[in-house]
N, C-alpha and C positions, 0 to 999 in steps of 0.2 A: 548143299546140306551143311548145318550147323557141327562144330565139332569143338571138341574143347580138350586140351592135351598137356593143359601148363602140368610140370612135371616138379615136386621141389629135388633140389639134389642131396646127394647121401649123406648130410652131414651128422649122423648118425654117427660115423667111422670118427667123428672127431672128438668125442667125449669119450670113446673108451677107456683113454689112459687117463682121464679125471676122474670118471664112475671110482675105477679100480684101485685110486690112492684115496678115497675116497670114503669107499663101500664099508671100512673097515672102523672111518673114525668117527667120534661124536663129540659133546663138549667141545667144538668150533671155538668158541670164545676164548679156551684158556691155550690155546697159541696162535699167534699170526703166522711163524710160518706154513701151519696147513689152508688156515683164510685163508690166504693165496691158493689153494686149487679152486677154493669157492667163487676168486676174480674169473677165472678161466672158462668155470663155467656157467658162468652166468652169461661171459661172453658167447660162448656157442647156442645159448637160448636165444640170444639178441639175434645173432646170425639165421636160425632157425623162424623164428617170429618175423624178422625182414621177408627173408622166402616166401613164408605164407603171405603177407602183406602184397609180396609182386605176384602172389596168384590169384588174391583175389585183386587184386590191380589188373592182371591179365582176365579176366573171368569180368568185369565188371565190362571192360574196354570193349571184348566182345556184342556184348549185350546191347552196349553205347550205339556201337556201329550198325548194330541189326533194329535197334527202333529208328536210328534217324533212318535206315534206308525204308524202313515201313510209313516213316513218317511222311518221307516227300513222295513214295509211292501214293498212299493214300490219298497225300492231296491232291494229287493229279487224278486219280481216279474216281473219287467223290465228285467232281465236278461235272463230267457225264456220266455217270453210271453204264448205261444201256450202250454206249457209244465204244467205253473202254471195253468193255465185256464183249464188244460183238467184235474184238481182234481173239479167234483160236485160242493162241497160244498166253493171252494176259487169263482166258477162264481157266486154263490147263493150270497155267501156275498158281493162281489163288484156292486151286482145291489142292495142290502139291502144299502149299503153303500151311493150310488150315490143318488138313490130314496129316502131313510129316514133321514138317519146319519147326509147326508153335510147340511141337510135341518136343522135338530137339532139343528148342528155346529151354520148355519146363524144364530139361533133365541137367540143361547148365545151369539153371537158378538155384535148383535143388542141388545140386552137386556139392559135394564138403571139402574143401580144401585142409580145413583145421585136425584133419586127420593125424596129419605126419607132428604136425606142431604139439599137437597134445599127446599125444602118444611119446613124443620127448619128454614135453614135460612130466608127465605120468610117470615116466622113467625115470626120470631125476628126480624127483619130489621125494623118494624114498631117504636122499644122501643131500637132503637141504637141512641149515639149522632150525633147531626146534623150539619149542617156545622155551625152555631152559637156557638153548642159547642166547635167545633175545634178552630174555630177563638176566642173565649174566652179564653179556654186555652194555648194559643201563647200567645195574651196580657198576659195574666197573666205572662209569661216569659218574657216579657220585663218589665214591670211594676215590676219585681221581680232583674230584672237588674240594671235598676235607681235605684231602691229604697235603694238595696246594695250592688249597686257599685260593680257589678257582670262583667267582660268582661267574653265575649262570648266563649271562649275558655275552661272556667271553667264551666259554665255551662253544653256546648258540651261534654266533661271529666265525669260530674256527680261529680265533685269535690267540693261538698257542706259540709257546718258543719252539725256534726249530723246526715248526712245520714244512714240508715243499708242498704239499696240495689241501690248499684251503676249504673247506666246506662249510657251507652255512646249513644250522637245522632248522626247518619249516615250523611254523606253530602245529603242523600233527607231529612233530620229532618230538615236541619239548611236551606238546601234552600227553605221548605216550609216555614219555620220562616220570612224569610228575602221576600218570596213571599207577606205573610198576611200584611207585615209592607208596604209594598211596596203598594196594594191596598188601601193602610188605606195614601196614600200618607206622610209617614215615612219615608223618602230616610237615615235618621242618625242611624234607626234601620236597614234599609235594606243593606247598606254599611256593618256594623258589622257584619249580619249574611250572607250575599251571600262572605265577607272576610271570614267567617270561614272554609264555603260550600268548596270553592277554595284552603284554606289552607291544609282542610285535601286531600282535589283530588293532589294536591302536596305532601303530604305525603303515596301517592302512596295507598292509599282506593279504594276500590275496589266500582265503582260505577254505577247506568244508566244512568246517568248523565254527559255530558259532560262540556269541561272548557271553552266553547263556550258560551253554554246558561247561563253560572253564570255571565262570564267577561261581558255580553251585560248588565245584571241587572247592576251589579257592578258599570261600568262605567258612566252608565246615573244616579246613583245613589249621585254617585260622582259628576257628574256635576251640577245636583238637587241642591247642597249647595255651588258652586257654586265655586271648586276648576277644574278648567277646565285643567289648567298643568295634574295634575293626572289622570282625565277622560284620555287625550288621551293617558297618558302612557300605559294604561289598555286596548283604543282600539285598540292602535298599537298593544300588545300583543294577541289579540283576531283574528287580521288581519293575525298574524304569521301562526296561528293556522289554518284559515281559511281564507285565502285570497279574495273569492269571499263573504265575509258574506255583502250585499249590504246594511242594515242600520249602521254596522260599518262604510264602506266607506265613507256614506254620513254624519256620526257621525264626523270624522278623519278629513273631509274638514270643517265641520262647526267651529269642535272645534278651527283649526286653523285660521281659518277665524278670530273667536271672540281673539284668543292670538294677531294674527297680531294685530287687532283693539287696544284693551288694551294698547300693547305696544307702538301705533302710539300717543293714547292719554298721555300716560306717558312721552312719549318726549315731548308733546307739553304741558305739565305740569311741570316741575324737579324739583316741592317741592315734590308734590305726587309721584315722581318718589323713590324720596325719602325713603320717607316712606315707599312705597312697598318692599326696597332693603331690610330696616331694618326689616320689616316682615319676608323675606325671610331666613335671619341668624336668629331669632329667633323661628318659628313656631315648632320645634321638640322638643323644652325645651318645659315643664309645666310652665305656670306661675305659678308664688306664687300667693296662692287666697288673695283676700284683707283680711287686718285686718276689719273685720264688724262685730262691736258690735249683738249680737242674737237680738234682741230687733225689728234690721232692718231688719233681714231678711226676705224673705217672707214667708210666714207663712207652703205653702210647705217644703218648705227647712228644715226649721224646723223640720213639721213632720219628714222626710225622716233620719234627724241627728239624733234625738231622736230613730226611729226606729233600727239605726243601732248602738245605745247605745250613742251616741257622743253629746255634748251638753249639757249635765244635768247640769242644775243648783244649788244641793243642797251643799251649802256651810259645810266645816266641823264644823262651828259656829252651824248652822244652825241642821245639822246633828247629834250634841251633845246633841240636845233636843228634838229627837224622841225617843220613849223608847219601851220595851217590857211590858207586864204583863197577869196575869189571870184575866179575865173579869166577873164581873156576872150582871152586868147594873143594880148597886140600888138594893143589894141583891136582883136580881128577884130568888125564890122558886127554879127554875128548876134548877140553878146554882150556889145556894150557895155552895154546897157541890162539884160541877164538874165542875168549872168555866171555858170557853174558853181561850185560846190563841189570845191574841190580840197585834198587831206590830204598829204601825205609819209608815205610807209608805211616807205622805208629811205631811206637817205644811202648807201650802196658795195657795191651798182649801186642809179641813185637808180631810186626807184620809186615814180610815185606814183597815188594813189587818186581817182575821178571818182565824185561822189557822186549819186545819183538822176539819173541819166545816162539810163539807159533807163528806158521805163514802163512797170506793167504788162501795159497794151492790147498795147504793142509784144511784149514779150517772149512775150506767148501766141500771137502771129501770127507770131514766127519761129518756136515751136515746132509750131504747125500746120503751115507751111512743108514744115518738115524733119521732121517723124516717119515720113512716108511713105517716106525715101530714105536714111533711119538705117542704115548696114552699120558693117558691124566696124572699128574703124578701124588703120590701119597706120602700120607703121613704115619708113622706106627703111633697107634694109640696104647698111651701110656700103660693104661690099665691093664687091658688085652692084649697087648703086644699086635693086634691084628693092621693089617697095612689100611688104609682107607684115605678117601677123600676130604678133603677140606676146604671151607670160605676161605680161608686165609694161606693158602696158598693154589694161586692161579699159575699154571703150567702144564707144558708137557712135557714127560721126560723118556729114555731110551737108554739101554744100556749096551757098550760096544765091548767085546771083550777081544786078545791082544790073537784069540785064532782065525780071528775072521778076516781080519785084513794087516797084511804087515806097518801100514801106519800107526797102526794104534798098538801095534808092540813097541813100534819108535816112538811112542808120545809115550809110553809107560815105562819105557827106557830112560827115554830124556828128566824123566820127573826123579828117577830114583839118582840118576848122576847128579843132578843138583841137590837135590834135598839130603843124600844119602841113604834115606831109609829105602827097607825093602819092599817091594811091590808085589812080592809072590801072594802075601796075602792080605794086601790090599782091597779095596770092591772094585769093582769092573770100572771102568770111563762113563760116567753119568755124565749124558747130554740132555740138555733142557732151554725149552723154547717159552717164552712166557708170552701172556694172552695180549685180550684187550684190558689195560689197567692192571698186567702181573704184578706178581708179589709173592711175598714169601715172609710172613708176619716174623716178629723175632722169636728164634729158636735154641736148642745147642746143639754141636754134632755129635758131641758125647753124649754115652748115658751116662746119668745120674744114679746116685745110689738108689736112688727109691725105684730103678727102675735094674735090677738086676741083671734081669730076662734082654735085654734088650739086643742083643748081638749074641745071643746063644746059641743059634741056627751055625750061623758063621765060623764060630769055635775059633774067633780070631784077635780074642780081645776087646777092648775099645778104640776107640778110632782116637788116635794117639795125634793125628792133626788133619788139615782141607788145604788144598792144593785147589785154586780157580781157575781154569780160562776163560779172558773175556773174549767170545772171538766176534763179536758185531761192537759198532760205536752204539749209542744209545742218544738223541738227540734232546732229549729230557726227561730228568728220572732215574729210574732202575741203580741207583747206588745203593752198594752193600755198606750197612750202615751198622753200629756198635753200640745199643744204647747205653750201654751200661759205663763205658769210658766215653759218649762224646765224640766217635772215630765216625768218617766216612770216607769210603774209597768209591770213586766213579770210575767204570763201565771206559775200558780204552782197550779198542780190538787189538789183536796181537801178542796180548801183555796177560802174565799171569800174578795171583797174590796168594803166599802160604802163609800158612799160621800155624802152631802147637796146640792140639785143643784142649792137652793132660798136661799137667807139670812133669819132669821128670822122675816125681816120685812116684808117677800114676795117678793123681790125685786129678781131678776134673777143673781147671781155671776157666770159672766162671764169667770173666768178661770176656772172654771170648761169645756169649752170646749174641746173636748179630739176625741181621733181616735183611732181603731184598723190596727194596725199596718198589712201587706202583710205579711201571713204566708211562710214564705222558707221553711222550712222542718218540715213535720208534720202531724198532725189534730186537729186542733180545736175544741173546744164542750166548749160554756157556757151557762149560761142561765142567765138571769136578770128578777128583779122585781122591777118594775116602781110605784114607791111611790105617791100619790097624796096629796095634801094638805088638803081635806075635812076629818072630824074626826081628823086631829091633834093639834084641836086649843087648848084643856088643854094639852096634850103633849106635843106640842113644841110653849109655848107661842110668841105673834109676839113683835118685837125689837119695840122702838121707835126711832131709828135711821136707816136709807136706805139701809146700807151696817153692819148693826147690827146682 
């Protein structure tokens, strides 16, 4: 008799402790280090989906074996019928056969192996990223393109600095890319990446996709900004391909319609005729960009040069009087004899660098700390003082404070021996993991006068200066950068960098405004401690001048 027993085994037990780090987070995109549970378990679905595959591999094999055995039965008995029938025991078995056997057979055919596999997955589908995720991490690739001046080809390639594992995206990657941009009414992102989509379907990529559904996007995308010549190059070509496509057609007569127009105005214009000719001989050249002093530009801009290293202000004059030395801040005890490593990173707002500060042991024990308690991190909105989300800054953050684990009274220790100020009423150890494409648009740590309210919870003053750790390297990207002076300091694990973010007088210094740069390739991990004013009045006596 037939019997069938393949069994998958328990890997059920192996995703719990993924479910359960898990269960609790959302917005995947705006940190890697929890992506990484999402590697782990995607893994155990792989593992889970193989199982099923060897049971219906086993279930099949069965079956294999039970027709060739009916097979060369049958041939030998088709050939005398009445001959084979009249042995007992061959009619005994053929009614055993018909009666039990084939019945068996049906309950292995029918049998569901996909039980265990789907029921996993069902189980996990609750704690997968969501379409918010996907469409975050898309922005993030475009946001990751502007910022450095990435074309889409390079990206497509995996042809980034720094990389260790290369990935090429398929034309469905680049035309979902160019889809997101496209809903996000982006027709200048959506043109570059349904061009790429088309580019590689012309380099003969094997796709589901055809050069139909791209050229449709492409072309209206192209007309979006409002070069209509090109659109209809795009939908005649799309017309080639598919002659009946009926929103082309009707695309092919409008666009010509609006050329006819244009061109009738242009005659009855022939300065602006003009002009248009002279557009025409030039549009394929790059202009040269203006000579614009950095001063004017906008302060974007800025960011974005500074991120991609371009721009820095610091003169070699300038340059000549930042210096190195060992540090022990007024023989403090702990470091007369083991004085730190201290660097000047800027001179206006000074800013300096703490070198092999923290250790490794340390920096893996605050991130065990805090992975668990990683949320979104926010921003206080100005208005409402209310905490909340934003575009413009991708992260997660966690707050450790100095009762939970004696490390992190030693790390609140160590900051107050060096800096001098007092830590009692400081804010807690903010650790922060940044996404896919993190960032942190330019900010202040101070409030601002227009914003009174802002640390009134706290009753602790304002944050009088930022204390950084970088405790991961960053393989491209992610520097904290100063638009307003021109400063950038890059991402070196180990190593910390503090700043003053009030004058002496209490007054707010302004260039201290600064941003985390869009991580390209990497992972991110720092944490900061937000210094308060209250308790540092013998510390850091106040100036009698505003900007003292």
């Amino acid at each position: 008799m037939l019997s069938f027993g393949a069994k998958l085994p328990c890997w059920c037990f192996l995703l719990l402790s993924c479910l359960q780090s898990l269960s609790a987070h959302k917005e995947f995109f705006t940190s890697i280090g929890q992506m990484t549970d999402l590697l782990y378990t995607e893994k155990d679905l792989v593992t889970s989906l193989k199982d099923y595959i060897q049971a219906e591999e086993n279930k099949l094999e069965q079956i294999k074996k039970w027709a060739d055995k009916l097979d060369s039965l049958t041939a030998i008995a088709t050939q005398d019928p009445e001959g084979f029938l009249g042995h007992p025991v061959n009619a005994f078995k053929l009614m055993k056969r018909l009666n039990t056997e084939w019945g068996d057979l049906e309950s292995l055919v029918l049998s569901d192996t996909t039980d265990g596999f789907i029921s996993n997955l069902t189980i996990q589908r609750q704690y997968f990223p969501t379409d918010d995720d996907q469409t975050g991490a898309a922005k993030a690739l475009l946001r990751l393109q502007d910022t450095y001046r990435l074309d889409a080809n390079t990206i497509s390639t995996g042809d980034l600095p720094g990389v260790k594992h290369k990935t090429h995206m398929t034309v469905e990657d680049c035309y979902e890319l160019g889809k997101i941009a496209y809903s996000d009414v982006d027709y200048y992102h959506t043109e570059l990446w349904m061009a790429q989509a088309l580019k590689q379907l012309n380099e003969g990529e094997e796709s589901t996709l055809d050069k139909v559904t791209v050229l449709d996007y492409l072309s209206y995308a192209i007309y979006q900004q409002g070069e209509i010549e090109r659109a209809l190059e795009y939908t005649e070509v799309l017309l080639e391909l598919d002659p009946e496509h009926q929103r082309a057609k009707g695309n092919k007569k409008y666009f010509e319609f609006q050329l006819e127009k244009q061109k009738k105005a242009a005659e009855d214009n022939p300065e602006k005729q003009a002009q248009n000719a002279q557009r025409k001989r030039e549009p394929t050249e790059k202009k040269k960009p203006k000579k614009v002093s950095h001063p004017l530009l906008p302060e974007r801009k800025k960011y974005e040069m500074l991120c991609r290293g371009e721009g820095i202000k610091m003169t070699p004059r300038r340059q000549s009087r930042l210096f190195c030395r060992y540090y022990d801040n007024n023989h403090n005890p702990k470091y007369v004899l083991a004085p730190v490593k201290q660097q000047d990173e800027w001179d206006r707002p000074y800013i300096v660098r703490y070198l092999d500060i923290i250790s490794d042991k340390e920096i893996e024990k605050v991130k065990q700390l805090a992975k668990p308690r990683l949320r979104r991190a926010t921003i206080s909105n100005p208005i409402t003082g209310v905490l909340e989300t934003a575009s413009y800054r991708i992260s997660k953050s966690a707050w450790l404070t100095g009762y939970e684990d004696p490390l992190i009274e030693k790390i609140n220790q160590r900051i107050e021996d060096l800096t001098g100020l007092e830590m009692d009423t400081a804010e807690e150890l903010q650790v922060a993991n940044y996404g896919v494409g993190g960032q942190y648009e330019p900010h202040f740590d101070f409030g601002r006068k227009d914003e009174p309210d802002a640390f009134k919870e706290l009753g602790t003053g304002n944050r009088i200066a930022t204390w950084l750790f970088y405790m991961s390297d960053v393989s491209a990207g992610g520097a904290t950068v100063f638009p307003d002076v021109g400063a950038a300091v890059w991402p070196q694990k180990g190593t910390a960098v503090f700043w003053y973010n009030l004058f002496p007088s209490g007054e707010g210094d302004y260039s201290t405004r600064h941003a985390a740069c869009p991580v390209l390739v990497g992972n991110k991990w720092v944490s900061n401690k937000w210094i308060h004013e209250r308790g540092q009045e013998w510390r850091r006596p106040c100036g009698l001048n505003e900007t003292e």
